[in-house]
C-alpha positions as CSV (number, residue, x, y, z in Angstrom):
1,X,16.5,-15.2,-33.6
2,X,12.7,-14.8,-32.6
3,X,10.6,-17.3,-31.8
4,X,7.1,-17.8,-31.6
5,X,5.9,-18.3,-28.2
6,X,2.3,-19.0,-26.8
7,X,1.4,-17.5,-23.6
8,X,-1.1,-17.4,-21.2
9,X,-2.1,-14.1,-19.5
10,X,-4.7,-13.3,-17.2
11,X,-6.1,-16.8,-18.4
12,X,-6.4,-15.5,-22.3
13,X,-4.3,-17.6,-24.8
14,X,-2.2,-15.6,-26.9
15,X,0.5,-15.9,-29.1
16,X,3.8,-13.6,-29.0
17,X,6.7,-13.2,-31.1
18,X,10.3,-12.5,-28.8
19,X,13.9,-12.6,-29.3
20,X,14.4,-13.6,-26.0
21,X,14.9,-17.0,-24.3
22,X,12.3,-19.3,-23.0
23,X,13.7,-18.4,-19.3
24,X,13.1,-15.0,-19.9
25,X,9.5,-15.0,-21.7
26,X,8.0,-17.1,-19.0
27,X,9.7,-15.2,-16.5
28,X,7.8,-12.1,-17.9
29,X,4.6,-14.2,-18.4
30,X,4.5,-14.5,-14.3
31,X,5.2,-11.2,-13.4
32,X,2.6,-9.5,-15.1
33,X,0.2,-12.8,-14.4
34,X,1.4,-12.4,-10.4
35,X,0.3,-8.4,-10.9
36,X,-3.0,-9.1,-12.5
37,X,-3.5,-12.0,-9.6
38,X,-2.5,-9.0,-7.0
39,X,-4.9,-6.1,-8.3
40,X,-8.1,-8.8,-8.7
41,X,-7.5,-10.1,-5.1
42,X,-7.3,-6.5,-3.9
43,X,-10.2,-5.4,-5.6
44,X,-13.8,-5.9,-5.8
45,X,-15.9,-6.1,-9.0
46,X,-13.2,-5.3,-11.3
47,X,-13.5,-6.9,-15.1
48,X,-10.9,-8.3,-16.4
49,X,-9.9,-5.1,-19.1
50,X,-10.0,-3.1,-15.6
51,X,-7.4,-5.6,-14.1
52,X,-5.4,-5.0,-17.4
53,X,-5.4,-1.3,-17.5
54,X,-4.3,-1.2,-13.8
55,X,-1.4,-3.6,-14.1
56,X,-0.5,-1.7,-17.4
57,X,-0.3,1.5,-15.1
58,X,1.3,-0.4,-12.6
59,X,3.8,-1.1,-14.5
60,X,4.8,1.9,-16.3
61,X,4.8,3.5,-12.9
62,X,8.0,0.5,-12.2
63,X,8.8,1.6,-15.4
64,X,9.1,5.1,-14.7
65,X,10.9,4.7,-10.9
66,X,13.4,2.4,-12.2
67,X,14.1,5.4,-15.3
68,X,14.2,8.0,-12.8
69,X,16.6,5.7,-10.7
70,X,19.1,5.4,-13.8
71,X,18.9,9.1,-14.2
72,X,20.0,9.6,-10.6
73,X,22.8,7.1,-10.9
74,X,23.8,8.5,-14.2
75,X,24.2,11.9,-12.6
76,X,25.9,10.8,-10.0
77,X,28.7,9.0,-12.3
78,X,29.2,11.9,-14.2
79,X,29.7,14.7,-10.9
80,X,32.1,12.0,-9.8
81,X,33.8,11.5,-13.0
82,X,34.0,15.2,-13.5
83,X,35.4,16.0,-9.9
84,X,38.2,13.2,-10.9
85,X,39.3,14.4,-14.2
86,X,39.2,18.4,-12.5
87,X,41.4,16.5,-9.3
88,X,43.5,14.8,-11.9
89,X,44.1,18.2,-14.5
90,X,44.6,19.8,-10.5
91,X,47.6,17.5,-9.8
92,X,49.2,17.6,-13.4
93,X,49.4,20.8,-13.3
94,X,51.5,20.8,-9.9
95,X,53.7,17.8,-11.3
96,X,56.5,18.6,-13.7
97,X,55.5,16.8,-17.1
98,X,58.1,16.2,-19.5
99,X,55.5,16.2,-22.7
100,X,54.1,19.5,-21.9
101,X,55.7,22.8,-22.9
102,X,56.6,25.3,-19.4
């Protein structure tokens, strides 16, 4: 059920709508408060738009690592999965199966 929740980021009040547990939305709340808090102490003269724009870019570059991560993993399962079923069709075929026709 969503829920209306209001949130605090980059010191701007604003009000979200999530699905999600309390946990989780203030969970999110500090990650992206402990990014914007990373880029402004790293950088000089940077407004506060330019602190949002670079954790948004931060962020989709997690975001895109993380997605290229899954693809990798993905791949993986499937060679592995498709070298067991071609080692399992292997060793039927040197077995004598009594539901398959000689």
């Amino acid at each position: 059920m969503k829920k209306h929740f209001n949130i605090k980021i980059m010191g701007q009040d604003i009000s979200v709508v999530s699905d999600k547990g309390d946990d989780h939305v203030e969970d999110v709340v500090r990650y992206v408060n402990e990014k914007a808090g990373e880029i402004e102490k790293n950088s000089k003269d940077v407004t506060t738009l330019g602190i949002a724009i670079m954790v948004t870019l931060n962020l989709a570059e997690e975001l895109f690592k993380v997605n290229e991560e899954q693809e990798k993993l993905c791949n993986q399962f499937e060679d592995k999965a498709e070298k067991l079923i071609n080692y399992i069709d292997k060793t039927r075929m040197n077995v004598k199966d009594p539901l398959r026709c000689a």
